[in-house]
TORRO-567673 format. One record per residue (C-alpha): residue number from 1; x, y, z. Coordinates in nm, 2 decimals. Each point is the difference from the previous one (the first is absolute). Example, Ala and Ser with C-alpha at 12.3 -4.5 7.8 and 13.67 -1.06 7.14 Angstrom:
% residues 2
+------+--------+--------+--------+
! resi !      X !      Y !      Z !
+------+--------+--------+--------+
!    1 !   1.23 !  -0.45 !   0.78 !
!    2 !   0.14 !   0.34 !  -0.07 !
+------+--------+--------+--------+
This chain:
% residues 256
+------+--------+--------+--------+
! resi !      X !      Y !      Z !
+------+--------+--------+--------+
!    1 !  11.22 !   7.99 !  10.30 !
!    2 !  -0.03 !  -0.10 !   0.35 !
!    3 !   0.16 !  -0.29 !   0.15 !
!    4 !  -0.22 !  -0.31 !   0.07 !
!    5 !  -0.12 !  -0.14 !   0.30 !
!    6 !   0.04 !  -0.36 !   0.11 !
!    7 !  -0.17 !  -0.22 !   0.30 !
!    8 !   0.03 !  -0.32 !   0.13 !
!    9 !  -0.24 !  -0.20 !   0.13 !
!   10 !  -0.25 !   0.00 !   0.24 !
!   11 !   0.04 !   0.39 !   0.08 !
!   12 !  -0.27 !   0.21 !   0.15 !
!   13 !  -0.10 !   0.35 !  -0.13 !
!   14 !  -0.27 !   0.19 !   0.12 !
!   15 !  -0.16 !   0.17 !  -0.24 !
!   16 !   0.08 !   0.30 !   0.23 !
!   17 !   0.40 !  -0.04 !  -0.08 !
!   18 !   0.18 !   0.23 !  -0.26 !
!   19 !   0.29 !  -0.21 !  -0.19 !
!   20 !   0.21 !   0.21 !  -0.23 !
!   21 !   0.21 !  -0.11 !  -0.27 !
!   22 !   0.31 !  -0.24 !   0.01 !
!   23 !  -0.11 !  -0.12 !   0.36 !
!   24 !   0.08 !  -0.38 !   0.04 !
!   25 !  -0.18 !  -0.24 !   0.23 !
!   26 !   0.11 !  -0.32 !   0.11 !
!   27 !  -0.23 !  -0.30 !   0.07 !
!   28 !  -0.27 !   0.09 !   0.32 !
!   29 !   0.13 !   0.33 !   0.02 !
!   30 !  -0.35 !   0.14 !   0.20 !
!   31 !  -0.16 !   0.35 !   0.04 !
!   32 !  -0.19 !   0.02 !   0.27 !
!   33 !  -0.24 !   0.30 !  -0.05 !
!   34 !  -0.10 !   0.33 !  -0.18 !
!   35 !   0.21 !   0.29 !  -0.11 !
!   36 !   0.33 !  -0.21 !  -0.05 !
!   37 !   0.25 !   0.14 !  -0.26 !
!   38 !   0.26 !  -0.20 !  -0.12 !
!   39 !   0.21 !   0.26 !  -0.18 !
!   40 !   0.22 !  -0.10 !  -0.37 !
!   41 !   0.26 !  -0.19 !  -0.02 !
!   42 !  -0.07 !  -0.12 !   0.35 !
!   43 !   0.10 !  -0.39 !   0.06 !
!   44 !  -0.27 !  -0.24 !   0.25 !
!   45 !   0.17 !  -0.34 !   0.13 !
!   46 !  -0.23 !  -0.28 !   0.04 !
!   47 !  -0.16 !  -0.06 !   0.31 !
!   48 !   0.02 !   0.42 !   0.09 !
!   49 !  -0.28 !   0.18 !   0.16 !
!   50 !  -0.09 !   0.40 !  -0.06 !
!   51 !  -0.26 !   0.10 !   0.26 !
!   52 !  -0.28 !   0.28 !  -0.05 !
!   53 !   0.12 !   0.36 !  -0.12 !
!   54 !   0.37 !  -0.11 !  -0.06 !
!   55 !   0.17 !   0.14 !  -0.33 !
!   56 !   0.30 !  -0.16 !  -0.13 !
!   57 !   0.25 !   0.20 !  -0.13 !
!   58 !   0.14 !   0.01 !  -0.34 !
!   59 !   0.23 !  -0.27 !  -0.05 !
!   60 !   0.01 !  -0.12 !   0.33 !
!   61 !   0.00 !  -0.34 !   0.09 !
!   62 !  -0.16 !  -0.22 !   0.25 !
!   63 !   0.14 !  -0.33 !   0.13 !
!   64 !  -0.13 !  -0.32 !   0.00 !
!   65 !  -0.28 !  -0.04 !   0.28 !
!   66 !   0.09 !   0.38 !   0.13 !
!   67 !  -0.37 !   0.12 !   0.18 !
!   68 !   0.00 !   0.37 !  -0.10 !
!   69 !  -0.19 !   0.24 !   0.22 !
!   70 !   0.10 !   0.33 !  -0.10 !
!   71 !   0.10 !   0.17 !  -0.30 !
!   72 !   0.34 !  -0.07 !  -0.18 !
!   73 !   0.25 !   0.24 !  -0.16 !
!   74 !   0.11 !   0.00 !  -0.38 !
!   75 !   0.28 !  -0.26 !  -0.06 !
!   76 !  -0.03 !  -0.13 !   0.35 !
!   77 !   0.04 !  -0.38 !   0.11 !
!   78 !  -0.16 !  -0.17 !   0.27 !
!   79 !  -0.05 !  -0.26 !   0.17 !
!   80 !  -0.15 !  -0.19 !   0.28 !
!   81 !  -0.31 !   0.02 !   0.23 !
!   82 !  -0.07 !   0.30 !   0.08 !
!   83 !   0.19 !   0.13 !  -0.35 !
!   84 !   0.30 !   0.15 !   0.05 !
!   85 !   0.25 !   0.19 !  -0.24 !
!   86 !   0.33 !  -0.16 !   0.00 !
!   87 !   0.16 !   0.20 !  -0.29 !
!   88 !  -0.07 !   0.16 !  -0.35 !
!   89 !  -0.03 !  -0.18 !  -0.37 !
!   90 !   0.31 !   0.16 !  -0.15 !
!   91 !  -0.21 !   0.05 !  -0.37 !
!   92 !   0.39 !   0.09 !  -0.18 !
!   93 !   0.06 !  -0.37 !   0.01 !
!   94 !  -0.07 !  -0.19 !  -0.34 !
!   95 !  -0.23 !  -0.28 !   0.20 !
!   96 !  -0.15 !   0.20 !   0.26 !
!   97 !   0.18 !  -0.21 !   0.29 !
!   98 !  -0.06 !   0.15 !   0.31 !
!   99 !   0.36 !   0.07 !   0.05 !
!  100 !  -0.02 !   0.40 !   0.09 !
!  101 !   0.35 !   0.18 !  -0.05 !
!  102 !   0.11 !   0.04 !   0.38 !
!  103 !   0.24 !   0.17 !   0.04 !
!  104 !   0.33 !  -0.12 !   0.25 !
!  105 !   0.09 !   0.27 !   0.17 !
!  106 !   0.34 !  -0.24 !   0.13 !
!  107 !   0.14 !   0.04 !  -0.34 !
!  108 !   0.03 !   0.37 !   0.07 !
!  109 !   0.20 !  -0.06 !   0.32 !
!  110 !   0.36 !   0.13 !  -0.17 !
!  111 !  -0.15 !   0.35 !  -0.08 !
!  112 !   0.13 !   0.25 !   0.15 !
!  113 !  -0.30 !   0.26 !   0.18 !
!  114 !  -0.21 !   0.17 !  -0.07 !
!  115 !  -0.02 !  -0.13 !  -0.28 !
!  116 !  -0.32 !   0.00 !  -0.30 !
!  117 !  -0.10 !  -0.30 !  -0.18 !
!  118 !  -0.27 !   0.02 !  -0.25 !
!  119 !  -0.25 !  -0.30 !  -0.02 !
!  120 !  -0.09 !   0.05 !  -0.38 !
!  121 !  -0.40 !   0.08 !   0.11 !
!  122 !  -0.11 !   0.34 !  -0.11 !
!  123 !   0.31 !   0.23 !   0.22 !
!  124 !  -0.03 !  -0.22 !   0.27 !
!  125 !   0.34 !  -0.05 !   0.21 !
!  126 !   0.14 !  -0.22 !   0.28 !
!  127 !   0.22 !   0.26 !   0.25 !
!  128 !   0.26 !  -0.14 !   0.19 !
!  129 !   0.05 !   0.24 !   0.31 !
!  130 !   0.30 !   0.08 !   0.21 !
!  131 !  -0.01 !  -0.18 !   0.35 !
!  132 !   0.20 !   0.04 !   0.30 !
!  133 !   0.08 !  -0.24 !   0.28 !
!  134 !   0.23 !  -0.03 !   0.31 !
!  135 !  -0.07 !  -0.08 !   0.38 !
!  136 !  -0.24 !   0.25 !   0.03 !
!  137 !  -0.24 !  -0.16 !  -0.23 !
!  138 !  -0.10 !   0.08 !  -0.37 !
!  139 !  -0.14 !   0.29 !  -0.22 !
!  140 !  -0.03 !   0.02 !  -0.40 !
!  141 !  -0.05 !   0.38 !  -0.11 !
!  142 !  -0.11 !   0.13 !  -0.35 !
!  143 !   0.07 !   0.40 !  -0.10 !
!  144 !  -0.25 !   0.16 !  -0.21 !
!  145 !  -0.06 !   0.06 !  -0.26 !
!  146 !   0.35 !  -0.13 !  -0.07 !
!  147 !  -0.10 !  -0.34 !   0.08 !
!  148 !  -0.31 !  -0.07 !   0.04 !
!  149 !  -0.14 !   0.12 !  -0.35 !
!  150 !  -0.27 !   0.27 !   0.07 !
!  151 !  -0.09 !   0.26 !   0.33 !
!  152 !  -0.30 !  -0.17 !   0.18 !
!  153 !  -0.33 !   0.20 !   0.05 !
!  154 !  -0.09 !  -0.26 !   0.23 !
!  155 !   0.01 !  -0.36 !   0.19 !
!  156 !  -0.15 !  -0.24 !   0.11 !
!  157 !   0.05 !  -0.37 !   0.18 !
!  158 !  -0.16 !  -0.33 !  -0.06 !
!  159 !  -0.04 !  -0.25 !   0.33 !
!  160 !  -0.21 !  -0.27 !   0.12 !
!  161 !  -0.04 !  -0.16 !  -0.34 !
!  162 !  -0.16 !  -0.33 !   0.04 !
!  163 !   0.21 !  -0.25 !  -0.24 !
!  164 !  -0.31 !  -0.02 !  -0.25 !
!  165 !  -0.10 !   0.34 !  -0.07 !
!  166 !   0.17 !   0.21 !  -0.30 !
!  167 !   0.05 !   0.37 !   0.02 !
!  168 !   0.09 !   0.23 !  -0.27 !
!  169 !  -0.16 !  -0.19 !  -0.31 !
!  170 !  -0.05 !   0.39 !  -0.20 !
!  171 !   0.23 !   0.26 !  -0.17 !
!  172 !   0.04 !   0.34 !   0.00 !
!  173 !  -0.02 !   0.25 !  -0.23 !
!  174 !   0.26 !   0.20 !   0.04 !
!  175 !   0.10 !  -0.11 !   0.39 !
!  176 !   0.37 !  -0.15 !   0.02 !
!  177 !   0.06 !  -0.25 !   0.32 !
!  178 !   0.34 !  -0.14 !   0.20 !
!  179 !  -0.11 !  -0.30 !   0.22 !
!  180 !   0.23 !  -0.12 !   0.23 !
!  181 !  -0.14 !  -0.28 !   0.28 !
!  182 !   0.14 !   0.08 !   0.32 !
!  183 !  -0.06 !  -0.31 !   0.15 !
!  184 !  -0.10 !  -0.34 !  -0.12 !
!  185 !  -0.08 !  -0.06 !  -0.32 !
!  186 !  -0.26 !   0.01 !  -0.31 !
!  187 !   0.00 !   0.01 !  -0.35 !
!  188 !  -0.02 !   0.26 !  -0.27 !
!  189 !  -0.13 !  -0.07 !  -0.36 !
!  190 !   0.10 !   0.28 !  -0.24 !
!  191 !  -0.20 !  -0.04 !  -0.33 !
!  192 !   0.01 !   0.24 !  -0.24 !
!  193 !  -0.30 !  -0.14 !  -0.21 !
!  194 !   0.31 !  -0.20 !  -0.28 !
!  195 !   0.23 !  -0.08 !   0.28 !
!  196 !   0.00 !  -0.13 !   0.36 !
!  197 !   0.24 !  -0.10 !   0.28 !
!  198 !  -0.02 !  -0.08 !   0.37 !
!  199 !   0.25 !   0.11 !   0.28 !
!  200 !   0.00 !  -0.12 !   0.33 !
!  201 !   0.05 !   0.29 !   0.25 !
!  202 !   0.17 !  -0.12 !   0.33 !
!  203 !   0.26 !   0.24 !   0.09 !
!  204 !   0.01 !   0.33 !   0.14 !
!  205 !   0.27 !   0.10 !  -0.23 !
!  206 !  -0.18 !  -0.08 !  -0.35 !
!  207 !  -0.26 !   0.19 !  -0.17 !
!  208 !  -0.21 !  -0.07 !  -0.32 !
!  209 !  -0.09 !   0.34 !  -0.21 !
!  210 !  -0.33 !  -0.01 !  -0.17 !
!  211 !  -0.07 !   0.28 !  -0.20 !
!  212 !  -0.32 !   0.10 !  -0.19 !
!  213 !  -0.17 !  -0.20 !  -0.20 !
!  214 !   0.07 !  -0.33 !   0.16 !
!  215 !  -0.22 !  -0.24 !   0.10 !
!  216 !   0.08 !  -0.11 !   0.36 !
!  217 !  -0.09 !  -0.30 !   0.25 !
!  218 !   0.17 !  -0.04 !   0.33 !
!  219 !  -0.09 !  -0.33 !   0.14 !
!  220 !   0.16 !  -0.34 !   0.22 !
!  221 !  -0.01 !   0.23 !   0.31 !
!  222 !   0.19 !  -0.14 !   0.27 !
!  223 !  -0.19 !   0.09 !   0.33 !
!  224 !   0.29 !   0.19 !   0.11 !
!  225 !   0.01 !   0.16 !  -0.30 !
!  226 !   0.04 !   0.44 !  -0.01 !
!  227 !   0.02 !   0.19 !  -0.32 !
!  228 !   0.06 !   0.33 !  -0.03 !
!  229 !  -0.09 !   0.17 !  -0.30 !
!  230 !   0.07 !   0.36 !  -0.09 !
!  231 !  -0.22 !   0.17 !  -0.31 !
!  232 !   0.15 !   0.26 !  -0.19 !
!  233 !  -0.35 !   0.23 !  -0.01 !
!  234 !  -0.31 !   0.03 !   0.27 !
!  235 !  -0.27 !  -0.23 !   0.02 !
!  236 !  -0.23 !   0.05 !  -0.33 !
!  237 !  -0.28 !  -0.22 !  -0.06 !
!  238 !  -0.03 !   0.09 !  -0.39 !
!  239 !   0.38 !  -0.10 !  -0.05 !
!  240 !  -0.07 !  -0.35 !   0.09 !
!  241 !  -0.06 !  -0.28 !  -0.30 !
!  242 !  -0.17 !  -0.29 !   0.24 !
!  243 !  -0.11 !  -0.31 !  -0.32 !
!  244 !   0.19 !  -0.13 !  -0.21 !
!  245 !  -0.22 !   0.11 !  -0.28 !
!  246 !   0.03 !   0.34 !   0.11 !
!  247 !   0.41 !   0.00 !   0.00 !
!  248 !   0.01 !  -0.15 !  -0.36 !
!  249 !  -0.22 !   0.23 !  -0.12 !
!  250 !   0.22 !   0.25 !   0.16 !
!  251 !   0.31 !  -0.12 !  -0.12 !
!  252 !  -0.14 !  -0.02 !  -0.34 !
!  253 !  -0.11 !   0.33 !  -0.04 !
!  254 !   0.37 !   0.11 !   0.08 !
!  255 !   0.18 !  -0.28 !  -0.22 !
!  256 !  -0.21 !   0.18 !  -0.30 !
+------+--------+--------+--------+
């Protein structure tokens, strides 16, 4: 049986908009034109705005009085005018506080390196690389495939990222990742469609190893920000999962 809907008062729905099950609305939550899809389990605060042609993920959440412009990802939270997302709905926790599992990288500080530390999403893993200082400056160096976990087929480098924007936000098929942000900082969301957790990236000498079949956002770009991310297999458009839908679906078909 599908999970009910509930509205406050004084919202506006075109009849152009496409509400799917579970959604909540607060009071005036208002959208403001055709072709609007408000995806399940998706949560409205009062006073919120969702402008023409915008889709709301599933089980994301707006803030109260956020003015959303442009589409927002599954389990995303955001806020403010124009929306922005300021972190994930972590969906394990029994009330659905938007307290997304992030994950200190400090606490790892007496390991020795390299070392591996698995994040409990899909094989996801946190590596700790070697690094190298004296007067002459700095370096951090990882061997493969001894420690960085596959042979990259190729690379590529991410810049110029203006804070709002999100990159990523598909999975792969079969394609395995290592992300390291040279400079900077962003976020990564690893999601592997049960489980999700967000590491901050802003050291040379830390990587985050996303293998396939995870679901992956980078996003809080700082404008500095550089990350380099090496693919363990060529560019291939049909290895590329880019909804939501289309990675449960996906993932289901494999979990059978």
């Amino acid at each position: 049986m599908s999970a009910p809907m509930a509205f406050g008062n004084d919202c506006i729905i075109p009849d152009g908009a496409r509400i799917e099950p579970g959604v909540t609305l607060g009071q005036r939550v208002i959208l403001a034109g055709d072709n609007i899809v408000v995806r399940a389990n998706a949560r409205l605060d009062p006073a919120c705005v969702i402008a023409e042609g915008v889709t709301i993920g599933q089980g994301a959440w707006v803030r109260a009085g956020a003015v959303v412009l442009r589409s927002i990802p599954p389990n995303a939270i955001v806020e403010g005018n124009p929306a922005q997302v300021v972190g994930y709905v972590d969906r394990a926790t029994l009330d659905n506080r938007p307290d997304p599992r992030l994950i200190d990288v400090q606490s790892f500080g007496h390991l020795p390196r390299p070392t591996r530390v698995p994040l409990d999403v899909g094989g996801s893993a946190l590596y700790l690389m070697r690094r190298v200082a004296d007067t002459r400056g700095s370096l951090t160096v990882g061997e493969v495939p001894t420690e960085v976990p596959f042979s990259p087929a190729r690379y590529f480098a991410v810049f110029g990222v203006p804070s709002v924007e999100l990159r990523g936000e598909h999975a792969h098929k079969q394609c395995q990742q290592f992300l390291i942000c040279l400079h900077g900082s962003c976020r990564v969301l690893l999601d592997d469609g049960d489980r999700r957790c967000e590491v901050t990236l802003d050291r040379p000498d830390m990587g985050v190893f996303m293998p396939e079949m995870i679901w992956g956002t980078q996003y809080r770009y700082s404008p500095d920000a550089v990350l380099l991310v090496f693919a363990s297999r060529p560019y291939e458009a049909d290895d590329y999962l880019r909804t939501y839908d289309d990675f449960l679906a996906e993932r289901a078909l494999r979990t059978n």
